[in-house]
Biotite code that builds the C-alpha atoms (Angstrom):
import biotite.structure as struc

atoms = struc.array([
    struc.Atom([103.454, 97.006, 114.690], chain_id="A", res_id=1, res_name="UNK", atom_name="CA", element="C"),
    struc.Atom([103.711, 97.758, 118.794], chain_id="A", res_id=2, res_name="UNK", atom_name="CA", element="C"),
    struc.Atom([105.280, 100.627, 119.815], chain_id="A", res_id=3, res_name="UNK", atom_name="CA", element="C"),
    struc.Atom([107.297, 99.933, 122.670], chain_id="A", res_id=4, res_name="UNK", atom_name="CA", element="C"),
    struc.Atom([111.086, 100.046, 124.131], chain_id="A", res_id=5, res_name="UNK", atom_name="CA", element="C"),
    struc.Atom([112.716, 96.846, 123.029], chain_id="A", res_id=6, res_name="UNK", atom_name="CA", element="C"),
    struc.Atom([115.797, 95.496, 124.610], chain_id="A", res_id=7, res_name="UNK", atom_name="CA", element="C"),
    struc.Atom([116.643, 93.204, 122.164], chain_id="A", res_id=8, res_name="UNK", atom_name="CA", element="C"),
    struc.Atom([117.523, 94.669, 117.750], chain_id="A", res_id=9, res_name="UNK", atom_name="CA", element="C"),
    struc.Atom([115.620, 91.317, 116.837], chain_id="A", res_id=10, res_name="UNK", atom_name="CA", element="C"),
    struc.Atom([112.041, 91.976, 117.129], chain_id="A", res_id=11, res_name="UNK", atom_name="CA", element="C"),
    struc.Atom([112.167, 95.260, 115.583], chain_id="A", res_id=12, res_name="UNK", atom_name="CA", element="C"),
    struc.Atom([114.020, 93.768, 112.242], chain_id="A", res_id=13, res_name="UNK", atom_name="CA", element="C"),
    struc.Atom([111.216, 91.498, 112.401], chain_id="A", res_id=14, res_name="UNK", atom_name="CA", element="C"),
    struc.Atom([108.845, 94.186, 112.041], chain_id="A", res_id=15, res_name="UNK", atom_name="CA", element="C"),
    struc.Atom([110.773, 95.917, 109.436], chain_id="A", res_id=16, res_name="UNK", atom_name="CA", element="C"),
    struc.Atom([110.937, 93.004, 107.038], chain_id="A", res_id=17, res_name="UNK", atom_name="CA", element="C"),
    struc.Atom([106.838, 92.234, 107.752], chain_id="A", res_id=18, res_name="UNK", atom_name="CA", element="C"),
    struc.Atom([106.519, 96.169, 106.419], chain_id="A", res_id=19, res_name="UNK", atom_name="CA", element="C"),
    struc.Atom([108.540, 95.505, 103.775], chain_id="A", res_id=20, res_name="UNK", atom_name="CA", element="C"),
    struc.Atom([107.289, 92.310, 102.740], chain_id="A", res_id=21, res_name="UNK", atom_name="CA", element="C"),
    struc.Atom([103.179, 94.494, 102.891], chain_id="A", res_id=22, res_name="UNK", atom_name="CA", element="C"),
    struc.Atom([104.761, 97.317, 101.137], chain_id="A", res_id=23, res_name="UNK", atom_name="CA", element="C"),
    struc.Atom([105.923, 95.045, 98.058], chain_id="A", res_id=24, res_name="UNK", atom_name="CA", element="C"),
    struc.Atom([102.963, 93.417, 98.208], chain_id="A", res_id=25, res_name="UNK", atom_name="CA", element="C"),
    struc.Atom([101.070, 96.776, 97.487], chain_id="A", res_id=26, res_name="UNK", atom_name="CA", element="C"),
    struc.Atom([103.370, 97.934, 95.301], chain_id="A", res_id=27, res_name="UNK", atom_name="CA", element="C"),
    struc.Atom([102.623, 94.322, 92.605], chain_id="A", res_id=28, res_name="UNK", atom_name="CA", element="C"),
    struc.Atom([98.851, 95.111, 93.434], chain_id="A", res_id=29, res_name="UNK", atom_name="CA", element="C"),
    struc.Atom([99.440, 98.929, 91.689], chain_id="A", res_id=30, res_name="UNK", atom_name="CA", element="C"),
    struc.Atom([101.509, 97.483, 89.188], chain_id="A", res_id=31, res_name="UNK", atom_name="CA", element="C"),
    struc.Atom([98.937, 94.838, 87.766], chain_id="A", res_id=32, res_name="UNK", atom_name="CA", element="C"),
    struc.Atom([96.105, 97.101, 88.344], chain_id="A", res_id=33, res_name="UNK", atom_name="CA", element="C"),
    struc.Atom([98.322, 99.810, 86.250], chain_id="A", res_id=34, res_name="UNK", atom_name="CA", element="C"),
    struc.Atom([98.940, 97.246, 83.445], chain_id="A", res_id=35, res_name="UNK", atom_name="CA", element="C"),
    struc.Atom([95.220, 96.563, 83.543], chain_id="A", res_id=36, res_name="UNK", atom_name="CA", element="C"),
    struc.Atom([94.197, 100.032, 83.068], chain_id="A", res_id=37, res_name="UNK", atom_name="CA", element="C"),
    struc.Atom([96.906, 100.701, 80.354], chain_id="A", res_id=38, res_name="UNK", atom_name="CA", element="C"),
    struc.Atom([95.599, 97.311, 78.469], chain_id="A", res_id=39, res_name="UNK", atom_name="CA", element="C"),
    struc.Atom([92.308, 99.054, 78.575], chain_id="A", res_id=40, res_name="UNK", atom_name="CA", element="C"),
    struc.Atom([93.523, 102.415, 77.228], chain_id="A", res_id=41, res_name="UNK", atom_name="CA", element="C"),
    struc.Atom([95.145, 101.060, 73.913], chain_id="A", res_id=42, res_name="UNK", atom_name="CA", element="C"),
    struc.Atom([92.627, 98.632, 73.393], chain_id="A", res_id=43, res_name="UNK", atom_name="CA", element="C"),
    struc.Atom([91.606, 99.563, 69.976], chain_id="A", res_id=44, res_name="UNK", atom_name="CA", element="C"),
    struc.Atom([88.014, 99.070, 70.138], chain_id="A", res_id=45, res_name="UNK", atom_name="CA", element="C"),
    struc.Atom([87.538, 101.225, 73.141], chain_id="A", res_id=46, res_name="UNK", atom_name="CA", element="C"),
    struc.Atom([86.408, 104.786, 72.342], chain_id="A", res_id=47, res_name="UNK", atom_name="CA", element="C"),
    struc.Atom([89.194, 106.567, 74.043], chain_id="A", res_id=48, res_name="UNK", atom_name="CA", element="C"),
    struc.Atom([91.840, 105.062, 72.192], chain_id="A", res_id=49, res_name="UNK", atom_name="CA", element="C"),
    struc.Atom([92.046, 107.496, 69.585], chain_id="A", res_id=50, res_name="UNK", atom_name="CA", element="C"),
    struc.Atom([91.552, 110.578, 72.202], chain_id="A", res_id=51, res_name="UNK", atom_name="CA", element="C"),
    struc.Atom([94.922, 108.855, 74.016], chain_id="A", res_id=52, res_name="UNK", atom_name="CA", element="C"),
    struc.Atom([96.613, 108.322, 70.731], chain_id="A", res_id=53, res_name="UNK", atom_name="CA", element="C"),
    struc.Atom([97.133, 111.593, 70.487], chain_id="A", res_id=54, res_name="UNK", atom_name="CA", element="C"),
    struc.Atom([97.440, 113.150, 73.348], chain_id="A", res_id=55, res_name="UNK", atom_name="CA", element="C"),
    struc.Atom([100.255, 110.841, 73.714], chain_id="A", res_id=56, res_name="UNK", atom_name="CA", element="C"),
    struc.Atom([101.496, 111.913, 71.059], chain_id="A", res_id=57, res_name="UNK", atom_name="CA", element="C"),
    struc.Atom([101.750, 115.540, 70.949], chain_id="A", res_id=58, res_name="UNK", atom_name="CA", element="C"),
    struc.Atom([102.661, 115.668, 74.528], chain_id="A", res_id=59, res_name="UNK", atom_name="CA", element="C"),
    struc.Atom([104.547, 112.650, 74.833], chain_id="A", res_id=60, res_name="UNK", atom_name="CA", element="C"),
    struc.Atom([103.299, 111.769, 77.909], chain_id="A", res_id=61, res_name="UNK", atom_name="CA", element="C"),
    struc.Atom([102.525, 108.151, 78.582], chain_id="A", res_id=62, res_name="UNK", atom_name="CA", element="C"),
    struc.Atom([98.582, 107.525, 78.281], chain_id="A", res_id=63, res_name="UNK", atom_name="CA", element="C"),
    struc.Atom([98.426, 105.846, 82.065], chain_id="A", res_id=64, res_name="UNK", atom_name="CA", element="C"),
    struc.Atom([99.825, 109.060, 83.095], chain_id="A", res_id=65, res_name="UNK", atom_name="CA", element="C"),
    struc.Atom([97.751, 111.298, 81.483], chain_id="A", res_id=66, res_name="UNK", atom_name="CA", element="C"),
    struc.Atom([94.862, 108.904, 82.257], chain_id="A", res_id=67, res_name="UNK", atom_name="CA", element="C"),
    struc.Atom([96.033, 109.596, 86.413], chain_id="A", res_id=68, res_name="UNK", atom_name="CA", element="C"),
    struc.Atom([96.348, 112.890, 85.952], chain_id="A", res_id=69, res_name="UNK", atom_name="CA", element="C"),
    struc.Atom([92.690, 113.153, 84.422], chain_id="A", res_id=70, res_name="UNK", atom_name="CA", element="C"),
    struc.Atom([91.556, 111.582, 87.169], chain_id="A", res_id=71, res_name="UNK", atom_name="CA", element="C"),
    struc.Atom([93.104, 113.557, 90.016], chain_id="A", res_id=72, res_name="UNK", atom_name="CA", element="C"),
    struc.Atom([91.466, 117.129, 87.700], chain_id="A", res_id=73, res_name="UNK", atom_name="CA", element="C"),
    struc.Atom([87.825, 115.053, 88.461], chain_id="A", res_id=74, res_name="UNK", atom_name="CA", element="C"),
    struc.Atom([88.475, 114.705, 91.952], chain_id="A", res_id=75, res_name="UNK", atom_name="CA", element="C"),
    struc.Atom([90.352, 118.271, 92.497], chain_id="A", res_id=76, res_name="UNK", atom_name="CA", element="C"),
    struc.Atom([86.938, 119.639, 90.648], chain_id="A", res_id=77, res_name="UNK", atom_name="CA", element="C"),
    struc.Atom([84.391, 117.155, 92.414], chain_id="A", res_id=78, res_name="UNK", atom_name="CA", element="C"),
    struc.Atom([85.604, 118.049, 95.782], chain_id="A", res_id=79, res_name="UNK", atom_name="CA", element="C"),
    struc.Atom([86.120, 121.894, 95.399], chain_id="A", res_id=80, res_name="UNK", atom_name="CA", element="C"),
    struc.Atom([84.089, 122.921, 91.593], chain_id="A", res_id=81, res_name="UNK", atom_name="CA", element="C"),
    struc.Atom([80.867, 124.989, 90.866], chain_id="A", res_id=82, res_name="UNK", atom_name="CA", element="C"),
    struc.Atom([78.458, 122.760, 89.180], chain_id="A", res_id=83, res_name="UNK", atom_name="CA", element="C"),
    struc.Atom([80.527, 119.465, 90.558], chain_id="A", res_id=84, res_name="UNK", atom_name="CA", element="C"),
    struc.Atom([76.862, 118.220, 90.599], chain_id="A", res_id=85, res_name="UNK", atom_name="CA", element="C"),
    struc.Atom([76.881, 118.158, 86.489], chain_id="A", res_id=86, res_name="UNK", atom_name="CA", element="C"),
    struc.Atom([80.392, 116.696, 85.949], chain_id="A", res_id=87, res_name="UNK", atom_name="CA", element="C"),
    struc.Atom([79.073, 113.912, 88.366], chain_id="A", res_id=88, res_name="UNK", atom_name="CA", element="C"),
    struc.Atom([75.932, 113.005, 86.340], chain_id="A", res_id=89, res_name="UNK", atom_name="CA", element="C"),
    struc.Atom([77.812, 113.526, 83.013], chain_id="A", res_id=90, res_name="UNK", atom_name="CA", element="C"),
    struc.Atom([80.481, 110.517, 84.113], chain_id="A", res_id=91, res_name="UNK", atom_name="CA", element="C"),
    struc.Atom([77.612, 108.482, 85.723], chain_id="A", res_id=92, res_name="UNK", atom_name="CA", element="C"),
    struc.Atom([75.269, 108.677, 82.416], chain_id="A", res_id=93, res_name="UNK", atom_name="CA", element="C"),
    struc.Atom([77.459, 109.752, 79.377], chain_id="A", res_id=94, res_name="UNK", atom_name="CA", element="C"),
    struc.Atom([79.880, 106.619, 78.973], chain_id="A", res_id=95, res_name="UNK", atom_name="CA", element="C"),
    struc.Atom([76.685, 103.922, 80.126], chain_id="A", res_id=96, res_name="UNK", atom_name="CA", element="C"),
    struc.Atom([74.770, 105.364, 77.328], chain_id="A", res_id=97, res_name="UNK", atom_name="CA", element="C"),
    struc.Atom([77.306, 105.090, 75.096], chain_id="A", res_id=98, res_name="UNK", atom_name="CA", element="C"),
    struc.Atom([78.345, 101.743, 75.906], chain_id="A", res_id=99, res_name="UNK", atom_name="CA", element="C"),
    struc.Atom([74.048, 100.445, 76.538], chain_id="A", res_id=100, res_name="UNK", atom_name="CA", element="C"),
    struc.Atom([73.958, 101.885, 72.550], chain_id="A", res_id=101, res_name="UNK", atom_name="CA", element="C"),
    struc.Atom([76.334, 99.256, 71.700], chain_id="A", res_id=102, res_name="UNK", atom_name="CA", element="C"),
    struc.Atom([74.704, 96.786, 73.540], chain_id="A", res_id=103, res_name="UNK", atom_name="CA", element="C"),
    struc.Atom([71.462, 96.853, 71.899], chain_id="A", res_id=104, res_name="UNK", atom_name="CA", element="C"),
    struc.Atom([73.072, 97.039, 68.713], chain_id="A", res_id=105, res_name="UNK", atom_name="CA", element="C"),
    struc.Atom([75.185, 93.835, 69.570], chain_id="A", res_id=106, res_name="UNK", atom_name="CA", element="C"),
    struc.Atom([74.091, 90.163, 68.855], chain_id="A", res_id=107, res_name="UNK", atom_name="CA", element="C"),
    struc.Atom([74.698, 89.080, 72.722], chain_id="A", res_id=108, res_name="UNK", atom_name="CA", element="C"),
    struc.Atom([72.653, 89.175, 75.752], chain_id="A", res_id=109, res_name="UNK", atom_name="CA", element="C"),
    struc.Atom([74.847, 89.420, 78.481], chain_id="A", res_id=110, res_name="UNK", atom_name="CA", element="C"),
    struc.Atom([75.795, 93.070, 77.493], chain_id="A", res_id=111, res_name="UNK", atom_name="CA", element="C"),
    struc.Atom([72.273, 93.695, 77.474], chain_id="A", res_id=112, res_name="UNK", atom_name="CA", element="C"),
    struc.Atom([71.502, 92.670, 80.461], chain_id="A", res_id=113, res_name="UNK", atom_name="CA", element="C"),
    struc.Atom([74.955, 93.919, 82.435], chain_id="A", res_id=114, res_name="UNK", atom_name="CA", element="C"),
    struc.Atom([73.856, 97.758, 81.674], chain_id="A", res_id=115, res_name="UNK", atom_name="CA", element="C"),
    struc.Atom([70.399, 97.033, 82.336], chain_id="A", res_id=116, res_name="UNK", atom_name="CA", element="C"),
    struc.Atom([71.673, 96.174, 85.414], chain_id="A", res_id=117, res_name="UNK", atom_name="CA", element="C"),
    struc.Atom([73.502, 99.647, 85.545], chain_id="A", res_id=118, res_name="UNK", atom_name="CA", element="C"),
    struc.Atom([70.694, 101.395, 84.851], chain_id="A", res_id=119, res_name="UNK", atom_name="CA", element="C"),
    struc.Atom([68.268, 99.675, 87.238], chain_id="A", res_id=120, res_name="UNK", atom_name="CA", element="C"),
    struc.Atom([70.819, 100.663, 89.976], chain_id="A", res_id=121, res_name="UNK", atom_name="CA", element="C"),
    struc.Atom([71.321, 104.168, 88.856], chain_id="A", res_id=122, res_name="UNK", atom_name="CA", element="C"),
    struc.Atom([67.953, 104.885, 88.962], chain_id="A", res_id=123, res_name="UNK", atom_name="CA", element="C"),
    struc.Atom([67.041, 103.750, 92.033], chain_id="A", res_id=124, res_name="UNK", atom_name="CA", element="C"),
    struc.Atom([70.194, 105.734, 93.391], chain_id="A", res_id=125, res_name="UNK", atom_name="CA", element="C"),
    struc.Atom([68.703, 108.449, 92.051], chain_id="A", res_id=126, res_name="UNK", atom_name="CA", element="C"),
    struc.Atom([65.335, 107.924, 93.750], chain_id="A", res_id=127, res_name="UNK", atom_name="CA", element="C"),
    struc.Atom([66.742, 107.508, 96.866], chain_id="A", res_id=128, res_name="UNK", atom_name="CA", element="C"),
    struc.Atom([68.913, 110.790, 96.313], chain_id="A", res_id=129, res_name="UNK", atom_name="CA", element="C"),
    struc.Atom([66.202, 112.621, 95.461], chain_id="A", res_id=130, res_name="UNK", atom_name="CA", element="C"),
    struc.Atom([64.420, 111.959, 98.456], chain_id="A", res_id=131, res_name="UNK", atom_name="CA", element="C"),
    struc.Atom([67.411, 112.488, 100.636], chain_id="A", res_id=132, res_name="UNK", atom_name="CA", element="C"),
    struc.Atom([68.514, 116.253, 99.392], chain_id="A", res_id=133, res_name="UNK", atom_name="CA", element="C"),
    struc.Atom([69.055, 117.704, 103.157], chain_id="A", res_id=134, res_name="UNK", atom_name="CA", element="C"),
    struc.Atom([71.590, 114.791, 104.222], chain_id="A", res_id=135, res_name="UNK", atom_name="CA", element="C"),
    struc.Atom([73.365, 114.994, 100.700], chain_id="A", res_id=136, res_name="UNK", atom_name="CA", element="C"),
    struc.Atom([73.891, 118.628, 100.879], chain_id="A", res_id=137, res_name="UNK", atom_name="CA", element="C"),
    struc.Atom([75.183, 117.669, 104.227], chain_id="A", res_id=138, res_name="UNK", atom_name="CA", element="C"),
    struc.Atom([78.171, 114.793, 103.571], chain_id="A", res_id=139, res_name="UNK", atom_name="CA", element="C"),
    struc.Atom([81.444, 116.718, 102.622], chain_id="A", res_id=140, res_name="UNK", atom_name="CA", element="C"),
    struc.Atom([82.436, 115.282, 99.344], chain_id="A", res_id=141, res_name="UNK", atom_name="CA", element="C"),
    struc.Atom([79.549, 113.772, 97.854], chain_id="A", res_id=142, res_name="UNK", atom_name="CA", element="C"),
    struc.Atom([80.053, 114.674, 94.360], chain_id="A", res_id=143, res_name="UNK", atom_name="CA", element="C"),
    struc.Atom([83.571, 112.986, 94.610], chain_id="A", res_id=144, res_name="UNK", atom_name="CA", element="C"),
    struc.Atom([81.837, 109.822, 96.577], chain_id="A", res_id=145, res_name="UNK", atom_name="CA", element="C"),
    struc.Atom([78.761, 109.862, 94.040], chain_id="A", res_id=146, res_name="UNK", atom_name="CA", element="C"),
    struc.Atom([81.328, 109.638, 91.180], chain_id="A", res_id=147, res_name="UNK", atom_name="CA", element="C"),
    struc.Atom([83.381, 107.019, 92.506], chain_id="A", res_id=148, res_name="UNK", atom_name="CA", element="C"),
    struc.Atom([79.913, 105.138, 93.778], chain_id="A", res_id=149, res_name="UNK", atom_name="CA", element="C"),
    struc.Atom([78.628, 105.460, 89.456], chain_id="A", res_id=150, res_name="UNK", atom_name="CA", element="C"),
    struc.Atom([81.962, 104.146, 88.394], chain_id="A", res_id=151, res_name="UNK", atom_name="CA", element="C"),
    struc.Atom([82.630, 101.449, 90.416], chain_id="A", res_id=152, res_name="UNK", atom_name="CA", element="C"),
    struc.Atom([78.891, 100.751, 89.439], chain_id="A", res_id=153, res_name="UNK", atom_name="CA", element="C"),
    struc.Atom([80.020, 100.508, 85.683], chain_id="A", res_id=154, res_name="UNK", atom_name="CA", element="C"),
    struc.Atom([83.690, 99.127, 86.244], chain_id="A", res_id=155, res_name="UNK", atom_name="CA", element="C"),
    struc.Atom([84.003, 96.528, 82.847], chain_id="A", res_id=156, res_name="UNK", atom_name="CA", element="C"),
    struc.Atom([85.019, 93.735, 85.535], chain_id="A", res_id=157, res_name="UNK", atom_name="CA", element="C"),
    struc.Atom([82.558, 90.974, 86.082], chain_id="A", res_id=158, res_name="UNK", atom_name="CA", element="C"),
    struc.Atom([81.639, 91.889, 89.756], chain_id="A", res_id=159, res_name="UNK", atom_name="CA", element="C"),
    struc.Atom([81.048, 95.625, 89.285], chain_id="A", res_id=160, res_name="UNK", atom_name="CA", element="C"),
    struc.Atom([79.002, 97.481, 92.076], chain_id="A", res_id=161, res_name="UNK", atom_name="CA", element="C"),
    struc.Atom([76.102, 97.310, 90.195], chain_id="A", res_id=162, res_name="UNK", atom_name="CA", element="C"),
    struc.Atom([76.082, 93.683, 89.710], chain_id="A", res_id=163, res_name="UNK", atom_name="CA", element="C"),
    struc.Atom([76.912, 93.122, 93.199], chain_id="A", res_id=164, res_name="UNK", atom_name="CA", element="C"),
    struc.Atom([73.806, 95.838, 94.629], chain_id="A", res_id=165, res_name="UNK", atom_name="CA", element="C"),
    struc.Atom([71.450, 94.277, 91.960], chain_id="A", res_id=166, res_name="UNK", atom_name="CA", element="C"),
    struc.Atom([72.308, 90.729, 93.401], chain_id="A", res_id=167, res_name="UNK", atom_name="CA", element="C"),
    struc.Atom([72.754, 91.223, 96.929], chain_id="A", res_id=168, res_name="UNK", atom_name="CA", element="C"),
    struc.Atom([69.619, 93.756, 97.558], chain_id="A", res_id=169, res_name="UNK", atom_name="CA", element="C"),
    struc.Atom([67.339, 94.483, 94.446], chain_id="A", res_id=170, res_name="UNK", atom_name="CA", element="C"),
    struc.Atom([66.899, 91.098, 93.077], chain_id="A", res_id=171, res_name="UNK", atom_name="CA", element="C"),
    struc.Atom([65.783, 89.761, 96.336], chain_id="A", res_id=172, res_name="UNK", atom_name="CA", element="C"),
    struc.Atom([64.061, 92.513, 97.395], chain_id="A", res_id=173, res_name="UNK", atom_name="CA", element="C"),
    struc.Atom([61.914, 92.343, 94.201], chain_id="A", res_id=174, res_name="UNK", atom_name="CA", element="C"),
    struc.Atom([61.336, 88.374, 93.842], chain_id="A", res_id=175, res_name="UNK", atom_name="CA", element="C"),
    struc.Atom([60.329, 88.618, 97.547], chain_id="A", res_id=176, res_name="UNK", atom_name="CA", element="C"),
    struc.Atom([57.864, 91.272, 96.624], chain_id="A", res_id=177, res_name="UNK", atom_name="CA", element="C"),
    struc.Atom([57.226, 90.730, 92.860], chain_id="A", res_id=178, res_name="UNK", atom_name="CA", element="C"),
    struc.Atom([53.594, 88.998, 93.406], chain_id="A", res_id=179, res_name="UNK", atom_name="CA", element="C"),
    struc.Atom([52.567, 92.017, 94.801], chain_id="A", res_id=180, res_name="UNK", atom_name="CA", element="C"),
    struc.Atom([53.750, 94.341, 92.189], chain_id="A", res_id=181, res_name="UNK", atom_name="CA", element="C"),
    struc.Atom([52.005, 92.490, 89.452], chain_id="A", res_id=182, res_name="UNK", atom_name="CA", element="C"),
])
């Protein structure tokens, strides 16, 4: 949108129906990602469902609500908390665990081989963090960025971060250089 003196109504309408036109467009994109998340939450083989049973419940809050405002008590403590640096690791290694557990103890491979992914990823994160402590102490935020890095890492969704690091720079890296590793 330009912002300049017009001398004609016609071109700025224009430009008011183009914003409205992105703004509904955003507003479908929240909506489907909200039914996606609520989908997840009373999925009944999920671990949380219980937990969000009854907290919705006894509050009677929705669970996509209390879900948000989980979410937004992360950040708040990520970005301003003592010990953010626990709360982090906790969210980046407690549900993957949980959810690798199941994966060995499951008849399939590609589950297997999804959080192998994960982990492969985490720990070279955590290598390179490691070696980097001056420049993370540095970054305002990095608990908060860390976090969102590890989930969107282990999003359930086919083209998670891992799977897209582990495809576009590990796996290559290491067939290129796998010869002389053995």
């Amino acid at each position: 949108m330009q912002f300049c003196w017009r001398s004609s109504s016609e071109p700025i309408e224009t430009d008011i129906r183009k914003v409205g036109a992105q703004v509904t467009q955003v507003q479908r994109f929240f909506n489907g990602y909200k039914q996606d998340v609520s989908r997840s939450l009373r999925d009944a083989s999920k671990p949380w469902t219980k937990v969000f049973d009854a907290m919705e419940e006894k509050t009677g809050v929705d669970r996509v609500n209390i879900f948000v405002g989980a979410i937004g008590l992360c950040a708040l403590y990520l970005t301003f908390g003592w010990g953010a640096q626990i709360l982090c690791n906790i969210i980046g290694v407690l549900y993957p665990a949980y959810i690798s557990i199941h994966a060995i103890e499951s008849s399939t491979k590609q589950d297997d081989t999804r959080w192998l992914i994960y982990w492969v990823t985490f720990a070279i994160f955590t290598v390179i963090e490691f070696f980097s402590d001056l420049l993370t102490s540095m970054i305002p935020f990095y608990w908060l960025l860390k976090c969102a890095f590890l989930i969107w890492c282990m999003l359930p969704i086919k083209q998670n971060g891992s799977t897209i690091i582990y495809h576009k720079l590990v796996r290559p890296y290491f067939l290129k250089h796998s010869e002389s590793f053995d």
